[in-house]
Structures are given as C-alpha cells and as structure tokens.
DOZAGU-514592 format. One record per residue (C-alpha): residue number from 0; y, z, x. Coordinates in steps of 0.02 Angstrom, whole numbers. Each point is the difference from the previous one (the first is absolute). Last residue first. Layout:
- NUM,Y,Z,X
...
//
This chain:
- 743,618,8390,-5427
- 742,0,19,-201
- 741,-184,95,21
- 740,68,111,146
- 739,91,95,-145
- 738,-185,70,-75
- 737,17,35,-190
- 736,31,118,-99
- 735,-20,-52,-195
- 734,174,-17,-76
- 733,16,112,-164
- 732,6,-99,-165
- 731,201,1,-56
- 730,-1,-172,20
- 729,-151,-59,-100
- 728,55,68,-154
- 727,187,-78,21
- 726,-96,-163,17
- 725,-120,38,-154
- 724,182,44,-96
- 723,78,-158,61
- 722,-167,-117,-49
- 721,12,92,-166
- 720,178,-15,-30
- 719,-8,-182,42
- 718,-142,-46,-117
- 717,93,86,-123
- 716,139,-120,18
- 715,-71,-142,-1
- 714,-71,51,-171
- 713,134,54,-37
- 712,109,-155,53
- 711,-147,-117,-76
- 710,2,94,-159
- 709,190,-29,-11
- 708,-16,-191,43
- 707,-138,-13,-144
- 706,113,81,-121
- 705,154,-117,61
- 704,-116,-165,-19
- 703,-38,90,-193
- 702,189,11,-23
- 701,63,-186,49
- 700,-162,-62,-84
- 699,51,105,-163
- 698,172,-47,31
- 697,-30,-184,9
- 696,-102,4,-175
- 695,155,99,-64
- 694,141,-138,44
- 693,-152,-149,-73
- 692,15,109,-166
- 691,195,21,10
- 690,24,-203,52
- 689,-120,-54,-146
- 688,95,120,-135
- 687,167,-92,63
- 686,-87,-170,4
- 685,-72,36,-175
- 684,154,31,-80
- 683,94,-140,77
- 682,-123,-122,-64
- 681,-194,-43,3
- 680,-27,54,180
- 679,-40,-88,181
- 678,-48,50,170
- 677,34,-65,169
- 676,164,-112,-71
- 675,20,-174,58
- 674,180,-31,92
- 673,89,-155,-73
- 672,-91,-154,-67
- 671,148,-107,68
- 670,-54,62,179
- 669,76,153,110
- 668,-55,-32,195
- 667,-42,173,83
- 666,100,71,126
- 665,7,172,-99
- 664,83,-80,-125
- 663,20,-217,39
- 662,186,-50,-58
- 661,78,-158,-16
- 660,187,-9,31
- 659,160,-101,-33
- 658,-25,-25,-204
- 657,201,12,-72
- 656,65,102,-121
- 655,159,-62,-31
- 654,169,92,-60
- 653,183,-5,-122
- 652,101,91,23
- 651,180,-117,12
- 650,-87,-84,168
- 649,-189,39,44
- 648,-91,151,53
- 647,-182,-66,74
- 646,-127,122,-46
- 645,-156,-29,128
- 644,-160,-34,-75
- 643,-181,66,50
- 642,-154,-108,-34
- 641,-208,56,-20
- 640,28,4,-203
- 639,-170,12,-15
- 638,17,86,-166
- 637,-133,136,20
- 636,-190,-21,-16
- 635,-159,50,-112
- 634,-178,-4,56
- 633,-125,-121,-39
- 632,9,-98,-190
- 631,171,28,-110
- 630,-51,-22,-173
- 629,90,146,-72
- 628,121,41,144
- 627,-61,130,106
- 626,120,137,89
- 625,2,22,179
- 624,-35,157,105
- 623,36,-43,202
- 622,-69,154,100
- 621,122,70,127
- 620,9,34,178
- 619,-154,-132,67
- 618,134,-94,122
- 617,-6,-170,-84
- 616,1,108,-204
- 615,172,96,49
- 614,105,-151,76
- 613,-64,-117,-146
- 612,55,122,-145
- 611,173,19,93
- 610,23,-186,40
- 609,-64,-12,-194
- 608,161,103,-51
- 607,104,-87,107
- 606,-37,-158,-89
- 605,-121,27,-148
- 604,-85,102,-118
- 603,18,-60,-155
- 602,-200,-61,-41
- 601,-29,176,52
- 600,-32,136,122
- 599,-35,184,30
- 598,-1,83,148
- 597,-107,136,77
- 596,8,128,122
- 595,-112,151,37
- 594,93,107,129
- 593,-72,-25,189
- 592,158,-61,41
- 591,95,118,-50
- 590,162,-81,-96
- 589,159,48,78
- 588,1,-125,147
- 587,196,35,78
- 586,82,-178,13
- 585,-4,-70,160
- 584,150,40,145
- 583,29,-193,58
- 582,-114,-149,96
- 581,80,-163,27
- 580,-86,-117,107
- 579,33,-177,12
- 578,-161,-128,23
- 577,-30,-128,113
- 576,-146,92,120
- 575,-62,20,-194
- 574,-50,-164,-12
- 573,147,-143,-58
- 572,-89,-143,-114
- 571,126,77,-142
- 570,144,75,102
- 569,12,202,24
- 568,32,131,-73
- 567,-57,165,-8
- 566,67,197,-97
- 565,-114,147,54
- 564,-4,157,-78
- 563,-1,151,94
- 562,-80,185,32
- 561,-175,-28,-98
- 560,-5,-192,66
- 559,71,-116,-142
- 558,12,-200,-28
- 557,132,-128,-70
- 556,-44,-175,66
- 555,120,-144,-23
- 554,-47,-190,57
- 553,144,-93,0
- 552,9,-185,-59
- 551,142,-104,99
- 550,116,-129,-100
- 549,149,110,18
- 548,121,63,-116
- 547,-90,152,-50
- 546,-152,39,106
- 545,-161,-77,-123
- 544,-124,132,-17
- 543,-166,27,10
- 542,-35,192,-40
- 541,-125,119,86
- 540,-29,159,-94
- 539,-34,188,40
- 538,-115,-20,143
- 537,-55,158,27
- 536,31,216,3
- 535,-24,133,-118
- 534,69,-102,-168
- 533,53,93,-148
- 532,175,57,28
- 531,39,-138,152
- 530,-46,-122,-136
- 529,110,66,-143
- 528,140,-30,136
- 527,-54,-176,56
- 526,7,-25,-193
- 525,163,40,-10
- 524,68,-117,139
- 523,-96,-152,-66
- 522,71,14,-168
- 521,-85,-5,-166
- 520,-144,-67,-98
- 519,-45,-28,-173
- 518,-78,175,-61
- 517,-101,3,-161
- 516,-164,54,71
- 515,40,95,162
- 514,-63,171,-30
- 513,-22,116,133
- 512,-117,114,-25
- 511,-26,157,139
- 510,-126,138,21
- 509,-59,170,-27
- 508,-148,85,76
- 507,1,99,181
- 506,122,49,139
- 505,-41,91,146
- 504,67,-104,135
- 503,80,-138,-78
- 502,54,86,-138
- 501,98,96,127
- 500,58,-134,89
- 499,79,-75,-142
- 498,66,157,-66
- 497,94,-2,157
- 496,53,-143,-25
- 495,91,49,-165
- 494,58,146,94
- 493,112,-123,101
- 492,54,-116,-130
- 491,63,180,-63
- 490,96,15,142
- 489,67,-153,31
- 488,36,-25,-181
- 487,-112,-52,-133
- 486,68,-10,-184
- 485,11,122,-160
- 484,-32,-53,-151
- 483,-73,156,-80
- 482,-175,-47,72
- 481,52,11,145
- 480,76,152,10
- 479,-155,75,-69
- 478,-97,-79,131
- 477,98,59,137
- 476,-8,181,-56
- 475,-184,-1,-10
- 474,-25,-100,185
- 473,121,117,68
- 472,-101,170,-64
- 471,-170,-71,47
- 470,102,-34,169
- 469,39,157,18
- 468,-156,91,-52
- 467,-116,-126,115
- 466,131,60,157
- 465,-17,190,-33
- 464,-197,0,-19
- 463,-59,31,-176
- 462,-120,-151,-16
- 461,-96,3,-192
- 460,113,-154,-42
- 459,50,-98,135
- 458,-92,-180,-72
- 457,87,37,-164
- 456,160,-1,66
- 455,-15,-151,91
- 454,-85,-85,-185
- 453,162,63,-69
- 452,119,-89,121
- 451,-116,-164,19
- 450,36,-79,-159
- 449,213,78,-38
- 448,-9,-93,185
- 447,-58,-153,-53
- 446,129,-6,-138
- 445,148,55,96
- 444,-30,-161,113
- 443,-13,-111,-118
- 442,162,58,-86
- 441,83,-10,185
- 440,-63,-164,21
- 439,39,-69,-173
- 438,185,46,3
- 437,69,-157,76
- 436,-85,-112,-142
- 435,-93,-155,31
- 434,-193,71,17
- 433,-13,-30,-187
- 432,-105,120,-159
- 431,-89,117,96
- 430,-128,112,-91
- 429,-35,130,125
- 428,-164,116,-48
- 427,-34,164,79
- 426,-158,87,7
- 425,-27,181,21
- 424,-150,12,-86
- 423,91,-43,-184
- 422,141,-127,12
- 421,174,37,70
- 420,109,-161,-70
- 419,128,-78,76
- 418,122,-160,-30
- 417,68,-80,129
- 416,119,-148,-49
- 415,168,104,-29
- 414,165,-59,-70
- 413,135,105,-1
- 412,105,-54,-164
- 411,183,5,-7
- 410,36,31,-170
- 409,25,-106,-148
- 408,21,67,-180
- 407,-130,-44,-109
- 406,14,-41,-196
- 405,-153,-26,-101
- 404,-10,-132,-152
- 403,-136,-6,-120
- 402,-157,-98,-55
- 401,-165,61,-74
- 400,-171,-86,61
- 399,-151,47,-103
- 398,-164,26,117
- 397,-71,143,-138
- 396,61,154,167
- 395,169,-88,17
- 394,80,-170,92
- 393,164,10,66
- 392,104,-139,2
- 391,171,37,85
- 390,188,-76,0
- 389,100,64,156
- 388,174,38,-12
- 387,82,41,178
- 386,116,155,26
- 385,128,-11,171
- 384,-13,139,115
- 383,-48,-87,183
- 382,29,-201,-41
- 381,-144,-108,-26
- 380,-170,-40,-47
- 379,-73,-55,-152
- 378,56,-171,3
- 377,-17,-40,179
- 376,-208,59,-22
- 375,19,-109,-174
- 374,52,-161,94
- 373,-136,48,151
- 372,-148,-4,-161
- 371,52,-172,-51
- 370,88,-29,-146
- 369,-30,-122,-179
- 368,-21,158,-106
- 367,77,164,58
- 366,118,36,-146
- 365,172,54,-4
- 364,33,166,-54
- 363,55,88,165
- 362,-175,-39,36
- 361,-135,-63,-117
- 360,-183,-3,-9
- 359,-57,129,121
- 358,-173,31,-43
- 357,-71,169,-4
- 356,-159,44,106
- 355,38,141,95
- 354,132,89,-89
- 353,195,4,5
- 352,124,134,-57
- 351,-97,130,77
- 350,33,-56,182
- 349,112,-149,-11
- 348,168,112,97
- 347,-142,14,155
- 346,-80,170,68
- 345,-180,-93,7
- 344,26,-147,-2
- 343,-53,-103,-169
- 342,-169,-53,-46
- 341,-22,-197,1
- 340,108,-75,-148
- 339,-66,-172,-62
- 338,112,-154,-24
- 337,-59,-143,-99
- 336,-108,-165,11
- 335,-49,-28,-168
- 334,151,3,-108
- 333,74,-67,146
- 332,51,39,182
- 331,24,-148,117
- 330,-122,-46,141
- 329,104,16,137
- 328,-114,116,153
- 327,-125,-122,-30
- 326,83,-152,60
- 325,-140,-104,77
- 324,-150,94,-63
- 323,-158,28,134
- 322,-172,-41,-7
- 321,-104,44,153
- 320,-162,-106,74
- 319,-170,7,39
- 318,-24,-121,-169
- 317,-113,132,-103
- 316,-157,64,-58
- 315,-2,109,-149
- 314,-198,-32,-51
- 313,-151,23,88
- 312,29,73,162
- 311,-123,8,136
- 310,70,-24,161
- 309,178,122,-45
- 308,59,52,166
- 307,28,-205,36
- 306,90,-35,-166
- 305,-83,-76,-119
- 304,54,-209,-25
- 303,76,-93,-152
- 302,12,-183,39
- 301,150,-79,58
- 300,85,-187,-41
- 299,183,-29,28
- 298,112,-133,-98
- 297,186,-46,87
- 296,165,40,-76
- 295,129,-100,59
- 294,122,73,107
- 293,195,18,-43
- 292,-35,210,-33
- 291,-107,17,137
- 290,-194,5,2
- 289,-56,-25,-172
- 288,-187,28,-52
- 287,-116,-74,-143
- 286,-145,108,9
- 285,-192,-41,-30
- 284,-124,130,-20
- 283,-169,-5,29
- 282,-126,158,-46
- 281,-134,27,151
- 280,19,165,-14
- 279,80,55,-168
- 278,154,23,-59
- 277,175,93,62
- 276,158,-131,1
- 275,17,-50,-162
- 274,11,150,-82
- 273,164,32,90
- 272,106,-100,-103
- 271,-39,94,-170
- 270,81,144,89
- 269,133,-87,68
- 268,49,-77,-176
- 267,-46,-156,-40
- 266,150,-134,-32
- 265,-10,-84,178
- 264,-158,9,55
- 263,-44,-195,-21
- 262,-172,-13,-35
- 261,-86,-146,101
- 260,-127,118,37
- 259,133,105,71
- 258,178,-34,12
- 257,170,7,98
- 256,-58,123,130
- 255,157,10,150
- 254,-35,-15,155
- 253,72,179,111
- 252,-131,19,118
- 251,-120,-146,41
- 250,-132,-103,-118
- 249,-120,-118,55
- 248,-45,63,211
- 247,-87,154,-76
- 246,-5,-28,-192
- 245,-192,52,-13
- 244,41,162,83
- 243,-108,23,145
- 242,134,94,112
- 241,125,56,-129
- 240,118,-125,-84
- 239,200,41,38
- 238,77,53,-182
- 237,19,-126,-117
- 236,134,-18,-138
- 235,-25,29,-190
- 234,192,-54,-98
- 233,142,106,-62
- 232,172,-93,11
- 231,-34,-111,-144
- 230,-179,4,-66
- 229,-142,152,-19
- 228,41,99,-146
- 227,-11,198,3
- 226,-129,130,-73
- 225,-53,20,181
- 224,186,99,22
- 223,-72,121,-124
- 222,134,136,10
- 221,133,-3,140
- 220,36,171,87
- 219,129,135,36
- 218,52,129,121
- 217,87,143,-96
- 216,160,104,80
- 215,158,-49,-86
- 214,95,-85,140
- 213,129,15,123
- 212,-91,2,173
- 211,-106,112,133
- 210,-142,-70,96
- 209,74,-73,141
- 208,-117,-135,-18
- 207,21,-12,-169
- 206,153,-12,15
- 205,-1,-135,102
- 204,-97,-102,-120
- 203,101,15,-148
- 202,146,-62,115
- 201,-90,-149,27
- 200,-44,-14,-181
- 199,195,-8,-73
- 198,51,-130,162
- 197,-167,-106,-61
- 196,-154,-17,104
- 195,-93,-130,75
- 194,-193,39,26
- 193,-127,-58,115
- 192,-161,82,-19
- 191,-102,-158,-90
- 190,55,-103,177
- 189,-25,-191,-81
- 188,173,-57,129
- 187,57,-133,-131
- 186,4,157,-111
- 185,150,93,107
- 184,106,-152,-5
- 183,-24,-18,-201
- 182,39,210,-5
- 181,132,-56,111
- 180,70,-130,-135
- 179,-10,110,-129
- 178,93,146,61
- 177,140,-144,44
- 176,-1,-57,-180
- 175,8,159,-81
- 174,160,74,121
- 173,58,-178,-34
- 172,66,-175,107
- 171,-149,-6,94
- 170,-111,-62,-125
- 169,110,-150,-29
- 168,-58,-56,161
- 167,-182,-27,-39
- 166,-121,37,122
- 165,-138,-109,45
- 164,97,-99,134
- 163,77,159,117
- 162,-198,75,-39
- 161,-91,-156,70
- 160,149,-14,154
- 159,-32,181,40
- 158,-197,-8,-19
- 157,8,-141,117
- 156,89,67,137
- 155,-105,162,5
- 154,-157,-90,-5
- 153,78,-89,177
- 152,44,166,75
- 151,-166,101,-28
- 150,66,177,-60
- 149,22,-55,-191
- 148,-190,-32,-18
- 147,11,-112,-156
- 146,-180,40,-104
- 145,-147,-125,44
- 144,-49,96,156
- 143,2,156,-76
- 142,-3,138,137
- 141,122,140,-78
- 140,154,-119,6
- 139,135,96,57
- 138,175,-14,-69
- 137,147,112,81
- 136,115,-133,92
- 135,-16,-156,-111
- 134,-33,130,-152
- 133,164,69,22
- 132,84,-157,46
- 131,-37,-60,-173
- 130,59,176,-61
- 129,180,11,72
- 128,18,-207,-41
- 127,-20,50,-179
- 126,131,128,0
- 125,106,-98,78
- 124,6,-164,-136
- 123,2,135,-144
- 122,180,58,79
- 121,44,178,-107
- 120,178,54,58
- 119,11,82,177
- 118,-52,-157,86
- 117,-184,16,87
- 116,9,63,189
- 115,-159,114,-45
- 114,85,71,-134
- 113,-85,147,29
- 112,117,44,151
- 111,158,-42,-74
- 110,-22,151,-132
- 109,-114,103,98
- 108,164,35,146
- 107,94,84,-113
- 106,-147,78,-93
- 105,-60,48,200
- 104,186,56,26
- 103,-4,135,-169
- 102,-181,62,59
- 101,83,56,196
- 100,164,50,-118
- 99,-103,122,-97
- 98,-117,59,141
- 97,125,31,97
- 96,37,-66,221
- 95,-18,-184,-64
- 94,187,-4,-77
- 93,69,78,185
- 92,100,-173,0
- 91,-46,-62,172
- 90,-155,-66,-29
- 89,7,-52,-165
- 88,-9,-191,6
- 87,-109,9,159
- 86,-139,-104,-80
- 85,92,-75,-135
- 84,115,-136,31
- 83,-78,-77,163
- 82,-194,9,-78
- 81,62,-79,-162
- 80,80,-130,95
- 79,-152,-44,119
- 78,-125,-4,-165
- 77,111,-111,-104
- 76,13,-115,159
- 75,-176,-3,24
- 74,-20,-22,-213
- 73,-87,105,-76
- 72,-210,43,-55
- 71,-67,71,167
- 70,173,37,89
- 69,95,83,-144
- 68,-194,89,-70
- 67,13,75,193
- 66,191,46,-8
- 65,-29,72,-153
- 64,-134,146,71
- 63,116,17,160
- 62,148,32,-115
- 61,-109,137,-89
- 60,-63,84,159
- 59,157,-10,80
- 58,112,95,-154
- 57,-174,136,22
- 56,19,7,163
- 55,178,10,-4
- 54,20,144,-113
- 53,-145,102,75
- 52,108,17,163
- 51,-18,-141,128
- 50,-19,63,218
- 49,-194,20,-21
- 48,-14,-180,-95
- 47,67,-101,162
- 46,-146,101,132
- 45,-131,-57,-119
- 44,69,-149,-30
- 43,13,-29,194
- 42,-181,59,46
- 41,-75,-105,-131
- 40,99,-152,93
- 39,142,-91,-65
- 38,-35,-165,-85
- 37,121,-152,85
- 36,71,-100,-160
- 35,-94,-126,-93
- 34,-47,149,-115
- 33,-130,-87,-130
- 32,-161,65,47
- 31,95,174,57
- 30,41,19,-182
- 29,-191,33,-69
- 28,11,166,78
- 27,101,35,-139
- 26,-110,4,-141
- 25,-2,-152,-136
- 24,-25,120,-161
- 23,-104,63,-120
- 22,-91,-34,-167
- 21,-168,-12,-77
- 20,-102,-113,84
- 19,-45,64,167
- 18,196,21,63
- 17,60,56,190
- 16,109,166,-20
- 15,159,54,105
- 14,-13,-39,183
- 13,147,81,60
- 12,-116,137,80
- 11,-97,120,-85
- 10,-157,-14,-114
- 9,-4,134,-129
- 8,-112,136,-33
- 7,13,132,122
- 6,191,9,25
- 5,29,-60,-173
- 4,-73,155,-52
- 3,143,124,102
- 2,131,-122,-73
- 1,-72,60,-169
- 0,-44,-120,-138
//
C-alpha cells in the first residue's frame, strides 16, 4: 500500500489496531493505565516527538507497545527493569538514525521484550501465569450474571483459586500440556470467541494481517464437518436464550447438552444431532444438561415455541436459542472430513496447478488424517523458494476421482480480501472475504471508485465546456489505472471525490453490492476506515469496554460529521458532560450517498462484519439481503456474534484472544439472533440477482423523481420568462402625461 494511501485510510497515532474477533493487538494508549509514573501532557509528547527522527519513533513505538503487555501480564519488577535497559538503550549510538539498524535494535530489543520477563529457555509454569493474569486484567463478562465477571474483585478471587485447583500440574511441564491447560482456563470462562493459539498459528495470523507471507496461494476448506461424531472434545453448547425462549432462566451460555429424550448424543453425528432441536409447537423436549465439567448434570424441560415474527407457524418451531460446537475449529480430518481447495489467488505459484474443488490429501507425502485444519495451514506454508509436494483428488466430468502428485514452489503471496466485479448498468459488486488485512481499505476504496468513475463520465457526456472535457478525460484515465492495479494517491483520491460530487449532482443509474456472506470479522481500525468510505455522517458504533487493567467499563463511541470523525469515552453511568473527546481528519466518503446500496448477508456474517451490516441498515444507507435456510420461518439473520476480542501476545509465541468488549452498530444493541435481514433470497445466487433487481427499482424512482424535478424547473422556468417578457412589455409602454401637482 502506498504511504500516500495510508494517509487517508489508516488510523494514526501509536494506537495500533483494537480486535473484533479476528486478530489485532493491545494498542498503546492502553499503557497510560498501567504507567505508575507522572504522564506527560498532550502538549509535551507532542512537543518530545518533533525533536525524534523516524528511527526513534518507530524504536519508541515498539518498546512502548512491550512495555504495556510487560506491565499488564509481568512482573512490577520485570516491568521496571525492562523499562531501565531498553528505553534509551540506543540513544547515543546513532543505530536508530537507519532504517536497517532502527529494525536491527527493535529485533534486539523483541527478543527480551516478548518474553514478557519469562526465562529464556521454555518455563511452562510462566507461560501459564502470563495468560491467567491475562484474563484477570482483560476479561469482561458481557452481562451474564451466572458467568465469573473477572472485573468484580471478589469473583475474581475465586475464579483464580477454582482454576489454580482444577489444573493439573503436570500440564505445565509441556508445550502440549501448557496449550491444554489454557484452552481448560479459557473454557471455565464459556466465551465461544475466545481462542488460544499456538506459536506456528500466531504467526499465521499476523500475516495475514499484513497480508503478504510464504505460502502457495489457495485458501482451503473442511468437507462435511456435519458428517462428524458428537463425543470427546466436540459437544452442543447453548448460546444466551432470546427473550421468550422456553429456556430463559433454565439454561445459560456455554452448558453443555449431554442428551435428548433420554438419548445420549454422544455417537450421532452433528447432523443427526440437530434434528432434535426443531419440531413442532407445543412438542416437549427434555434435556439432560451439564454446567461445568465437575457438575452434575441436571434434567431441563422446554416445549417447542414459534418465534415472535412467526404467529402462525405450523411446523419448525424452535427453543429461542443458539447451538454452538465446543471445539469446532479441531475436528480431525478423515476419510470423511477432508481438505477442500477454494480457488487459488489470482497471480499465486497454485494457479493452474490447483483447481477449485480438489482435495488435498497429502503433503510432502504424509497424509492429512488425524490433523486439524491450523496443523496443515503450518504444514503447507513456509520458507520463500522452497518446493512443497501436495497430494490431490480431483474429481472429472463422470464424478471419478483420479489421484496424483503436484509440486509448488512457495512464493510470497499478497493476500487480498476485496474482490470486484463491474456488473451490467454500471453496478459494482465487492465480495469481501475479512476486514483483518492492512490492504483492505485501499482495495475497498479502489473498488468504489472503479463504481462511480464511469457512471461520472457518463453523467458529463453530451457537455463540451472546457472543465466537463477535463474531467471526463481524468475520470477515463483514472479508471483505467485502476483497474490495472493501480492505487489512490492524494491526487487521484482527489479526483475520485470529485467523481463523487459529480454523480452527486448529475449522476444517474448504477449502484453498489457489497457482499458480506462468508466474512468473519476483522479489526476495529479497518472497519472505521470502510466506514468513513460509505458512511455520510453518524454514530458509527458505541462499544462497552472494559479499560485494560482496571475494573472500570468504558463506554466508546466512534461517530462522523462530513469534515471529522469523532472518537468518546467516558465511564459507564458517566453522561456525556463525563465524556473525552477526540475528534481527527475523517476518512474521505467515496460512495455518493444518494447511490443505490445494498448488502448481502448470511448465517457467517459476523463480528466486524455485522458492526458494518448493522451501522448501514440503523441509519437507512444500505438494505440488509439475507439468504434463507430451508425451513427457516421470518426473515434471515447474521451470526450475532455482538463481542470484540483483544489478541493478547504471550511468552515463546504463543497468543489469547480474549472477550473485553460488546458492541451495539450504529448504537444499536447486537442480540444472539444477530442482525435480521430486510429482504431474503434462496442462496447466493438469488441474493445477488435480488440486490440488481431491487438496485434498478431504486433507479427508476431515483430517475422518474429527477423527470418530475426537470418538468418542474421548466415549467418554473417558463413561467418566469413569461412574467419577465410581460414585464419588459410593460416597460417600454410610453408614460401617460400627467399633472406634477398630483405627487404634491
């Protein structure tokens, strides 16, 4: 991405990215919650960063970044000696003032710093400690009052004596057994969203965020993950029940379905498993649930209930309440589970040697059976140049499977999640895939202007005035570039607008899709920059948060005006007379906004991919498209995720994410249901074809509202000419004489 980009479409500052489920980091401005030290004023840092060169800021930056994670998750005295070895380690040497030696001291510096005050050599007993006191000072309890609520003192005491009794010792004394035991910390807690990862994922992770690593090139996919067995790790666990659920005040998030009509589940595969749990009104159905892991399972009684947009439903009624699968991201591959190439990127070493649709049975020769989906991720990535062996199934035209090897040399793969496609009428469709990569608002942004460019054009057509010419010619010349690869700059951002405001004026037809159906969420940071794209002016999102290291819970409000956008906080039970204001340069709007706009959803949709969604449908922008499940009754919804994590970097690579924030788009409360869709369609296909024909319906209003405007002007305006012309008439009539003593 250009520096000139970034300028528009990042978020400046030391605070680098706050995480809504798919990956970021603790920012910066998080360390003045744990500096016991005096903190200098805005007017001092300020005044402190004009005298460093781009070498120290960027050595101070880092340091400042480890000191935080030193004082949330260390030691004190860890923290004070880190911050008395390293912060002015390089002052005098002249290392900071390249780029080379400025990156060569924040590796020096890295390798104490991410130990966290941890010994050197591996130290189970550490590592474990790190991510206890992670979720001590992170956790937050999104309003379940039978779940621990980290934040309240006395809670917090017990959950740390339940957990240093529960786990077992031995554990820490492994890589394995350590991962293990956090995963078994991390469940106590019932947060579905909370992950631990592994030193090999972790790294995954980030580079996917940066959106550039060693790697062949081809996302892949599990096949028939229903088709597995219910026992084990993988278990049904309840969501939160919905107001008027018949398990309201019975069942609470995270219990654990043993059986069903006295039929243990264990044994049926999660297809089979689900049955149970759709019938008819009035239907009884008893459960036998488990709590905790040490609790005894108790019996719970609910009848089968429509929900309330449904009154009249005869058959598919439900419990008014989600199902999740504890552990679904390890189910093991098998004969039936297996892996399932997605089309390859574009430009990537896979491209031709790998289809859509081929299964990846083997790599480097050794077979995929008995792994989990992250082991073969670490498996098939890896050093810049070096060949891996992958072992295909391809099926042909008679559905006859033929196996062979294929032999791909890595490269380093850019990774990009927007994906567009000019439709007919001038409409342009955006398939994004994650809002987690650093490249996604400069994509995002290329692709709404490669929309409104031609349609600019268009709208000059027939005018042969200098100015019209020019910019015809810009808007022409822009788009080509575009659509060669090329990225905004300042200037070109600037004709982009331009074609904004032409559009705006004169433009007609077209539109925008933006299709959300598969994405999983993102970063906070990125989607505030998506949002500034697409969003005139409003409340963005309001988060409640819990501040890092403290017991308080922090209302957050992002908003924009057309010339800023608006950061708040302030204390929950705090009015706005209590609230911090931070308002910065917004992101240029590049979408008109009288354009047509409409987004497609799904089942998938969720975290910072429903804040999007929400933001869009609570302030009227965008029309919500779902897609309908066979069966499904009243309108379709998104995930409901309604929770943001922060990553957490832990000791030897290893990382949390960690639940610290609800999230309401717009400033409207998510729900487990998730967002409900405005219209619905039968599948992917049918949303797009849905979107184009509701896009054209708007145009023909949009263009029948400008017909009747233009025969109002004329006709306005010929009432005009004739009242000047009878005025003009009447003027040039010669003045009777008339007697001056009459004006006396």
């Amino acid at each position: 991405m250009k520096k000139q980009v970034r300028t528009y479409l990042s978020r400046h500052g030391f605070t680098l990215v706050w995480a809504l489920g798919f990956g970021a980091w603790l920012g910066f401005g998080a360390w003045n919650y744990f500096n016991s030290a005096e903190v200098a004023t805005p007017e001092q840092v300020v005044a402190a960063r004009k005298q460093m060169t781009p070498g120290q800021l960027a050595y101070e930056k880092a340091f400042r970044s480890f000191e935080t994670y030193f004082r949330l998750l260390g030691d004190p005295d860890d923290a004070k000696r880190f911050a008395a070895n390293w912060q002015h380690r390089f002052d005098a040497s002249g290392k900071l003032k390249t780029e080379e030696g400025t990156q060569a001291a924040i590796e020096e510096m890295s390798k104490v710093g991410s130990l966290l005050g941890c010994p050197a050599q591996f130290n189970g007993k550490c590592l474990f400690e790190r991510a206890k006191r992670a979720y001590i000072r992170v956790h937050y309890n999104l309003g379940d009052a039978d779940l621990p609520n980290l934040t309240d003192p006395k809670q917090r005491a017990e959950w740390s004596d339940m957990i240093d009794k529960t786990i077992d010792p031995k554990l820490l004394e492994s890589e394995d057994g350590v991962f293990a035991a956090i995963r078994q910390m991390r469940d106590s807690l019932h947060m579905p969203f909370d992950l631990v990862h592994s030193p090999a994922m972790t790294k995954t992770e980030t580079r996917v965020r940066e959106a550039h690593f060693p790697g062949i090139g081809v996302p892949i996919a599990v096949t028939n993950v229903e088709k597995n067995k219910l026992g084990g790790l993988f278990h049904f666990f309840f969501g939160r029940p919905q107001s008027g659920s018949p398990l309201l005040g019975k069942v609470q998030l995270g219990d654990v379905v043993l059986a069903v009509n006295d039929r243990n589940l264990d044994g049926l595969t999660i297809e089979e498993a689900k049955q149970f749990f759709v019938g008819k009104p009035g239907d009884h159905l008893k459960l036998q649930v488990q709590r905790d892991q040490d609790s005894k399972p108790f019996e719970v009684d609910a009848v089968f209930t429509c929900a309330p947009d449904v009154p009249n439903c005869s058959s598919n009624a439900n419990l008014g309440v989600d199902l999740g699968i504890t552990h679904l991201n390890e189910i093991p591959l098998s004969e039936i589970s297996q892996v399932i190439a997605e089309a390859p990127v574009e430009g990537s070493p896979a491209l031709g040697k790998i289809n859509e649709g081929d299964l990846i049975v083997a790599v480097n020769h050794e077979s995929l059976n008995g792994l989990i989906v992250r082991q073969v991720v670490e498996r098939i990535h890896g050093d810049v140049d070096t060949p891996v062996v992958l072992t295909l199934k391809r099926k042909d035209a008679s559905g006859n499977y033929s196996k062979f090897d294929v032999t791909i040399t890595r490269k380093v793969i850019e990774k990009h999640a927007v994906h567009f496609t000019a439709l007919e009428d001038g409409i342009g469709l955006v398939v994004l895939d994650q809002i987690s990569s650093l490249n996604v608002p400069a994509d995002f942004a290329v692709a709404i202007a490669r929309t409104v460019l031609p349609l600019a054009s268009e709208a000059l057509n027939g005018k042969t005035d200098a100015e019209s010419l020019r910019l015809v010619a810009q808007f022409n010349e822009l788009n080509q570039k575009l659509a060669q690869g090329a990225t905004l700059d300042d200037a070109s951002m600037r004709i982009a607008m331009k074609a904004r405001d032409v559009y705006e004026e004169l433009g007609q037809g077209g539109g925008f899709i933006l299709d959300l159906t598969h994405n999983p969420g993102g970063e906070k940071s990125i989607f505030l920059d998506l949002a500034g794209q697409i969003l005139p002016d409003g409340l963005v999102v309001s988060l409640r948060e819990r501040e890092f290291g403290t017991d308080r819970i922090m209302i957050h409000e992002d908003s924009l005006t057309p010339a800023f956008a608006i950061s708040s906080d302030r204390p929950l039970g705090m009015g706005l007379e209590g609230a911090t204001i931070h308002p910065s340069v917004r992101v240029p709007l590049l979408l008109p906004k009288k354009m047509s706009f409409k987004v497609l959803v799904g089942p998938n949709t969720a975290s910072a991919a429903e804040l999007t969604a929400g933001m869009l449908q609570t302030h009227k922008r965008a029309i919500l498209i779902g897609r309908k499940l066979p069966g499904q009754k009243g309108h379709s919804s998104t995930l409901g995720k309604g929770s943001g994590q922060a990553t957490i970097p832990l000791p030897y690579g290893f990382s949390l994410h960690v639940t610290y924030l609800e999230f309401y788009p717009g400033g409207e409360r998510s729900n487990g249901r998730g967002l409900i869709a405005d219209l619905d369609a039968d599948g992917l296909s049918a949303q797009r074809e849905l979107a184009i024909a509701e896009i054209k319906k708007d145009n023909l209003a949009m263009a029948t509202r400008m017909e009747d405007t233009q025969l109002a002007k004329d006709r306005n305006r010929e009432i005009l000419g004739n009242d000047m012309r009878d005025r003009a008439n009447e003027d040039h009539k010669p003045l009777e004489s008339q007697d001056p003593s009459r004006f006396k």
